[in-house]
C-alpha angles and dihedrals in degrees: 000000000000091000101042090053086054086047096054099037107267113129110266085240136059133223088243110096106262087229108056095096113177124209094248094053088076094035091072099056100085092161114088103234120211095251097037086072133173115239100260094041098128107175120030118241120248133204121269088268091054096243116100096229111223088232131016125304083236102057094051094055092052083046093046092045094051097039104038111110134149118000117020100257126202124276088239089050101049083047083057094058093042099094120183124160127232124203123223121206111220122212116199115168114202137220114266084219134038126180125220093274100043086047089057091042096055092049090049086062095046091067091041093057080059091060098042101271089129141143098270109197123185128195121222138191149252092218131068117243097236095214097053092024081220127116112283105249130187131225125294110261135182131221111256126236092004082151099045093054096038084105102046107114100204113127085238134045136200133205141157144233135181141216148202113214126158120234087252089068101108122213117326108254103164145005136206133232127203118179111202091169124105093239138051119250128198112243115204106168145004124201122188111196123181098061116128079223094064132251109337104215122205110192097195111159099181147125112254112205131205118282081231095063097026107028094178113090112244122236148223145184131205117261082267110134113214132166120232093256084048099055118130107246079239089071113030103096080042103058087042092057102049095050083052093043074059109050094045129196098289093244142097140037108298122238121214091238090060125112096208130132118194140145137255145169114254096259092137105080107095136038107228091163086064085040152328083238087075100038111128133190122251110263107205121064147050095316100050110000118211136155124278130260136213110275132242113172102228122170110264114244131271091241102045115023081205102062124082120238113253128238116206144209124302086035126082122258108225111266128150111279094243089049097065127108112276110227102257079050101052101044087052094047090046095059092040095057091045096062082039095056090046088048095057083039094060097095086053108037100086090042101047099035107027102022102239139085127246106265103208144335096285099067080046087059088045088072089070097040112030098008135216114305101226122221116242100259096043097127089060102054103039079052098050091039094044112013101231127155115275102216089063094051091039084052098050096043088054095046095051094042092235093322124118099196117168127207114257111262118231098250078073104042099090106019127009102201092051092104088057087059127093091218091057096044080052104051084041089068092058100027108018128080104305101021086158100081091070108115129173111249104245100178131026122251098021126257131224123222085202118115104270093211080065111032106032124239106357081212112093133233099251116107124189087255089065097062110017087094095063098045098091092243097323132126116231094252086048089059091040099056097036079058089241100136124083130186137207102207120194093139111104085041098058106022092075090050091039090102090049105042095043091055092053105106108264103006130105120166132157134206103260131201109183115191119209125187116212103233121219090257083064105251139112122266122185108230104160141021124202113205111189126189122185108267117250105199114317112286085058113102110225100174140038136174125225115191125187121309124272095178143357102286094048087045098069092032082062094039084054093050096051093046084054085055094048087053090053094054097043083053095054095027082072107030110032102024095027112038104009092047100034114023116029094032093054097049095073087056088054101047095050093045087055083037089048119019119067122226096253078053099129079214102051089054084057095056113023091084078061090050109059130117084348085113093042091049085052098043084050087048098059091046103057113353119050092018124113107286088009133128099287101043091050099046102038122071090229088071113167101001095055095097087052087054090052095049088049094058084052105049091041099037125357103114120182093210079047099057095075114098101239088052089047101054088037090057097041083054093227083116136049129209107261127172090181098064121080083247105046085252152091120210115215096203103049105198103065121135109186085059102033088063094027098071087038085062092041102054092055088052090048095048102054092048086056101054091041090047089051100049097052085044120033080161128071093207089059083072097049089045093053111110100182092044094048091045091055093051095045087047098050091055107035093039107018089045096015092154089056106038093104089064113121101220090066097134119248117255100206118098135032091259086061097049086044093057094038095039089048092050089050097051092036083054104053096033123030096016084046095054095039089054098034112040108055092053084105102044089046111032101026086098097057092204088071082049128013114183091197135048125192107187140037124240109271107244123218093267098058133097092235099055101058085051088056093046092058085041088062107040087051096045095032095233 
C-alpha cells in the first residue's frame, strides 16, 4: 500500500503516526513473512522463481507493461529500473541521566545534524549484484528530524529514514550505520517497511560511536539465523569483517569506547607501584594456571614490568562497550555492592572507625534493630578505604539520619538462635549458600591427596571411637556402606596456605573435615569435626577432633569448631564455587563466542542472554573485590592468599565435563547413575534440595538446547563442518584455558549429543549454579555469626591459660 501511494504521488508517509499499530494491523496478515519468523525458522523462503522481489511480481508486470518501449530488455534489467523507496523505523533509546558536558554535546549535534553532520544507514543485501560481483546496496540515507527530537525525554525515540532500492534488490540482510554525530547513542532496533516480503526487523542493541573515534560503519544483520555454510553471498564478507572488527589486533591501550574482545593473564590484581604490600602473583601460566580474562592493554607498572597498571574507583575498568552496565543495572548493582561491601566490613566497622570491638551478640543484633550510630566524617573514610561512589553512601548516611542499619537476614526472621543449632549447620550444607561441597564419605578415616613429605600422615585424625556413639547402632563400615556419612572437606584447600594465613595480623583459620551421619528421618546430623594444623616436627600436635557437646565447656569449644568450618566454606563458597565456577571460568567461553560466532550465529543467539554483564561483573571484581587490599581479601580469612586458593582448586579439581549438575552429583557420590529416574540419577540423600530442584531446573534446560540444537543441525556432520562453532570451542579451550588444554576429559565437540551437554553446562552455569550460589549471601550471611568469613583466633587448647578461664566462664554463665 505504502509503494503504490509513492507510485501514484501520495507522500510515502502518511500524516498517522507510523507507531500507533493497532492489533488488528498484525491480525490481518495471515500470511508468515520471512522476517516475522518463528523461533525455529532457519532459511528464509523464497518466490517460485527462487529470488525474493523487492515488491511484488504484479506490480512488475503493470510497471513492465507500461514502461516497456523500443528493444525487449531483461527481467533483471527492467527490475533494475523499477525504484521504489522503503522506510526504516529507528529506534534510539536514551540515557535516564546526563551530566553538564553530555547535555552540550548532544545539542552540538543537534545543530550538526542541521548542517549534514547525521546518522547515514545503508541496506544491503543478501544477493550479489552480477555486474560488480559485490553485495546490492541501496542508497545512503539519513535519519529524519534527529534535531527536532533531541529534546524529547522518553526513554525511547523514534525516528525515520528512508531508502531507494530497485525491485531487483533482493531481501534486506544487513544494514549499515554511520554515526556522524559527536556522541554515541544507544540503538535498540531497526524496522524496514515497504518490502513485498513484510516488516524486516534488526535487533541491534548496541552502542554506536562517533565516526570520529570508530571510522568503520558498523554493521547489523536481521534476526535471521544462518550458519556459516548457510550465509547469503550478500553477507558473507560481511559477516567475516565484523568477527574480525571484534577480535582486534591484540595490541594497544584500550579505549572505553572499543568493541574488542581479547585475552589476557590476571596480572592486574595488586598495586606494587603503590607497595609491595599489595604486590600480588600472575595468575595465569605455568607456575599457577588460571583462566583468562578480557584484555585491556594497560601499561605495565613501573615496579614489575609484568604486572599490569591499576585503575581505580571512581574510574572504569576496560570491558567491550556493549558489555557495560546498562543504567537500571548499574544503579541496582551499585547499591547492591555497597551493602555487600558493609556487610564484609561488620567485623571491622566498630575497630577501624569507633575504636572499639563489638561485646557481645546483642550489639550485633542491634544492627538489625537499632542500627550502627555513624562518626561525623564516615563518608570519607568508607570511600578512601573501598572506592565507592560517594553519592550512594552519602545517600544512605542522610536517609538513615547517621544510622547503618541493615535488614534482618532470613537466618534471623523466624528464630533468631537457629544458627546456634546442629540440625540447622547441618540443613545449611544441603540447602543453604553453598549446598555443592557435600560428598559421600567413600573411606574411613579420610584420606589427603596432598604430598606427605609436606603436609604429614594423609590419613586423618578421626578414628572410629570418635563417631560409633552417634550412628544409631550402627558400626562405621555398616554406615558406610548403607551411604549414610557425609563430609564436608575443606581440608587439602586450605591445609598448603594454613602458615601463611595464620601469620597474617588478626586471622587464624584451620583446615577442617565435618562429618555428618543421614538419620533415619532422612536428614543430616553433625557428629565430628577435624581441626588440622601443618605439623611442625613430630611431638607437635597438628590435628585434633571435637564431637558434640556433653557440657558447657565442650559446648562453646564445638560451637567454635563449627564457626571455624563455616569459615572454611564461606572461604571457598566465594573464591573457588562462586568466582572461580561461574564467573572466571566462564569468561574464556564468552570472549571467544563474541571472538568466533557471528551474530547471525544460530548459537550465539542461544547464548548471548547467558553472557551479559558477566565481563563487566569480573572486570568490577578485579577492581575492587578480589584485588590486593580489596573486599575479599579484607573480609576472608584467606586475605591475601585467597586468589592463589582459587587458582589451586583450578589447577587440582575444576573439570569442565564435570560442571554439569548430573556429573556433579554423580562425583561427589551424593548421586548414583540411574536410567530409570526421570534424571538419569538417583540421589542418596533424598531430601536434598539444591539438587531436587536443581535437576528439575536442568532438564528444562536440557530439554529446550536439544531441541534448538536439533533443529539448526538435523545433521551431525553440520556440526563438524561449523567453522565458527568449532573455532569457538577450540578457543575457548587452547586460549580461554590455555594451562589445561592438554587434559584429557575436554568434552568432544562432534555430534549434536556433544553441543547439547556443553551448551547445557554453559547455560546451567551462568543461569540457574550462579543463582543458587549467589542469591542467598545475604539471607544467609548477612548475620556474620552463621557465617563468618573471617576468624581471628584459633580454639584454646587444654593446655592454655585461656582455656581454663573460659572453662570457669561457662560453668558460672551456663553457656
Amino acid at each position: 500500500m505504502a509503494l503504490a501511494k509513492e507510485l501514484m504521488g501520495y507522500p510515502l508517509t502518511s500524516k498517522r503516526p507510523i507507531l500507533v499499530w493497532s492489533a488488528s494491523h498484525f491480525k490481518k496478515r495471515t500470511q508468515p513473512t520471512q522476517f516475522s519468523i518463528k523461533p525455529f525458522d532457519r532459511r528464509p523462503r523464497t518466490s517460485k522463481s527462487g529470488v525474493v522481489a523487492a515488491i511484488s511480481e504484479d506490480l512488475v508486470k503493470t510497471l513492465r507493461f507500461n514502461t516497456t518501449t523500443g528493444d525487449r530488455k531483461s527481467e533483471e534489467e527492467e527490475k533494475a529500473a523499477v525504484k521504489f523507496k522503503v522506510r526504516a523505523v529507528v529506534t534510539v533509546r536514551n540515557k535516564n541521566k546526563e551530566d553538564f558536558k553530555e547535555t552540550l554535546v548532544k545539542h552540538l549535534d543537534a545543530f550538526g545534524d542541521k548542517i549534514g553532520r547525521n546518522v547515514v544507514l545503508e541496506l544491503v543485501s543478501t544477493e550479489l549484484d552480477p555486474k560488480t560481483n559485490m553485495p546490492k546496496k541501496s542508497n545512503a540515507a539519513v535519519l529524519k528530524d534527529w534535531s527536532k527530537k533531541s529534546k524529547t525525554k522518553a526513554e525511547r525515540v523514534h525516528y525515520t529514514a528512508e531508502f531507494t532500492v530497485d525491485a531487483a534488490f533482493g531481501s534486506p540482510g544487513a544494514i549499515t550505520v554511520m554515526n556522524k554525530h559527536q556522541k554515541e547513542f544507544f540503538l535498540e532496533s531497526i524496522t524496514i517497511e515497504g518490502f513485498a516480503l513484510g516488516p524486516v526487523h534488526f535487533p541491534c542493541n548496541s552502542w554506536v560511536q562517533s565516526q570520529k573515534d570508530h571510522p568503520e560503519k558498523r554493521i547489523f544483520f536481521t534476526n535471521q539465523p544462518f550458519l556459516p555454510s548457510e550465509t547469503p553471498d550478500g553477507l558473507k564478507k560481511l559477516r567475516e569483517r565484523e568477527l574480525k572488527n571484534l577480535r582486534g589486533d591484540g595490541s594497544g591501550v584500550r579505549k572505553l569506547s572499543d568493541r574488542i574482545y581479547d585475552f589476557d593473564v590476571y596480572n592486574d590484581l595488586g598495586n606494587p607501584d603503590k607497595s609491595s604490600e599489595l604486590s600480588r602473583p600472575k595468575l595465569g601460566g605455568k607456575e599457577i594456571p588460571y583462566p583468562r580474562r578480557c584484555r585491556t592493554g594497560r601499561h605495565p607498572t613501573d615496579t614489575d614490568k609484568e604486572a599490569e597498571s591499576r585503575v581505580e574507583k571512581p574510574l572504569p575498568m576496560y570491558v567491550p562497550r556493549d558489555e557495560q552496565f546498562e543504567e537500571t543495572k548499574q544503579k541496582t548493582f551499585a547499591a547492591g555492592r555497597l551493602k555487600a561491601v558493609l556487610h564484609h566490613l561488620v567485623p571491622s566497622l566498630k575497630a577501624s572507625i569507633l575504636a572499639e570491638d563489638f561485646a557481645d551478640f546483642g550489639e550485633i543484633d542491634g544492627l538489625y534493630k537499632e542500627g550502627l550510630l555513624l562518626k561525623l566524617g564516615f563518608q570519607d573514610e568508607i570511600f578512601d578505604k573501598f572506592p565507592l561512589p560517594k553519592a550512594i553512601v552519602n545517600t544512605l548516611q542522610e536517609s538513615s539520619k547517621g544510622l547503618l542499619k541493615y535488614d534482618t537476614p532470613k537466618i534471623l526472621s523466624k528464630d533468631k538462635n537457629a544458627w546456634l543449632r546442629d540440625d540447622e549447620f547441618a540443613r545449611q550444607a544441603i540447602a543453604g549458600i553453598n549446598p555443592v561441597n557435600i560428598e559421600r564419605v567413600r573411606t574411613f578415616p579420610p584420606v589427603s591427596n596432598l604430598d606427605p613429605e609436606i603436609y604429614g600422615p594423609q590419613h586423618s585424625a578421626l578414628t572410629s571411637d570418635h563417631i560409633i556413639g552417634h550412628l544409631d547402632g550402627l558400626s562405621v563400615q555398616q554406615a558406610l556402606e548403607e551411604n549414610r556419612l557425609y563430609m564436608l572437606n575443606y581440608h587439602d584447600i586450605f591445609l598448603p596456605f594454613l602458615d601463611r594465613i595464620n601469620a597474617l595480623d588478626g586471622r587464624k583459620a584451620y583446615a577442617t573435615r565435618t562429618i555428618f551421619f543421614l538419620t533415619r528421618l532422612g536428614t543430616l546430623k553433625p557428629i565430628a569435626i577435624e581441626l588440622s594444623l601443618p605439623p611442625h616436627g613430630p611431638n607437635h600436635r597438628s590435628k585434633r577432633v571435637v564431637t558434640p557437646p556433653v557440657d558447657a565447656t565442650s559446648n562453646w569449644v564445638w560451637q567454635l569448631a563449627k564457626a571455624h568450618v563455616s569459615s572454611n566454606d564461606a572461604g571457598v563458597h566465594q573464591l573457588v564455587n562462586h568466582w572461580l565456577r561461574t564467573h572466571a571460568c566462564l569468561e574464556p567461553f564468552i570472549l571467544a563466542a563474541h571472538r568466533q560466532l557471528s551474530a547471525m550465529h544460530p548459537i550465539f543467539k542461544l547464548l548471548d542472554p547467558h553472557m551479559r554483564y558477566t565481563l563487566e561483573i569480573n572486570a568490577l571484581a578485579r577492581q575492587s573485590l578480589i584485588s590486593a587490599d580489596g573486599v575479599i581479601e579484607e573480609g576472608f580469612t584467606a586475605g591475601s592468599y585467597g586468589m592463589e586458593m582459587s587458582a589451586a582448586a583450578y589447577k587440582s579439581s575444576w573439570r569442565f565435563d564435570m560442571e554439569g549438575l548430573p556429573a556433579d552429583l554423580i562425583r561427589r557420590g551424593i548421586a548414583v547413575p540411574d536410567p530409570t529416574k526421570p534424571h538419569g540419577v538417583k540421589l542418596l540423600i533424598e531430601d536434598y534440595p539444591y539438587a531436587n530442584d536443581g535437576l528439575l531446573l536442568w532438564s528444562a534446560i536440557q530439554t529446550w538446547v536439544r531441541t534448538y540444537v536439533e533443529r539448526y543441525y538435523p545433521n551431525p556432520n553440520l556440526i563438524k563442518t561449523d567453522s565458527e562453532l568449532q573455532s569457538w570451542y577450540s578457543e575457548s579451550i587452547n586460549v580461554g584455558h590455555a594451562d589445561l588444554r592438554d587434559a584429557e576429559w575436554w568434552p568432544e565437540l562432534n555430534t549434536v549429543d556433544d553441543l547439547v551437554s556443553i551448551l547445557t553446562t554453559l547455560n546451567w552455569l551462568a543461569s540457574a549454579q550462579h543463582a543458587a550460589l549467589n542469591f542467598g549471601q545475604y539471607p544467609y550471611g548477612g548475620y556474620v555469626p552463621n557465617r563468618p568469613p573471617l576468624m581471628r583466633r584459633l580454639i584454646p587448647d587444654e593446655s592454655d591459660p585461656e582455656y581454663a578461664r573460659d572453662q570457669f566462664i561457662g560453668r558460672n554463665t551456663g553457656t
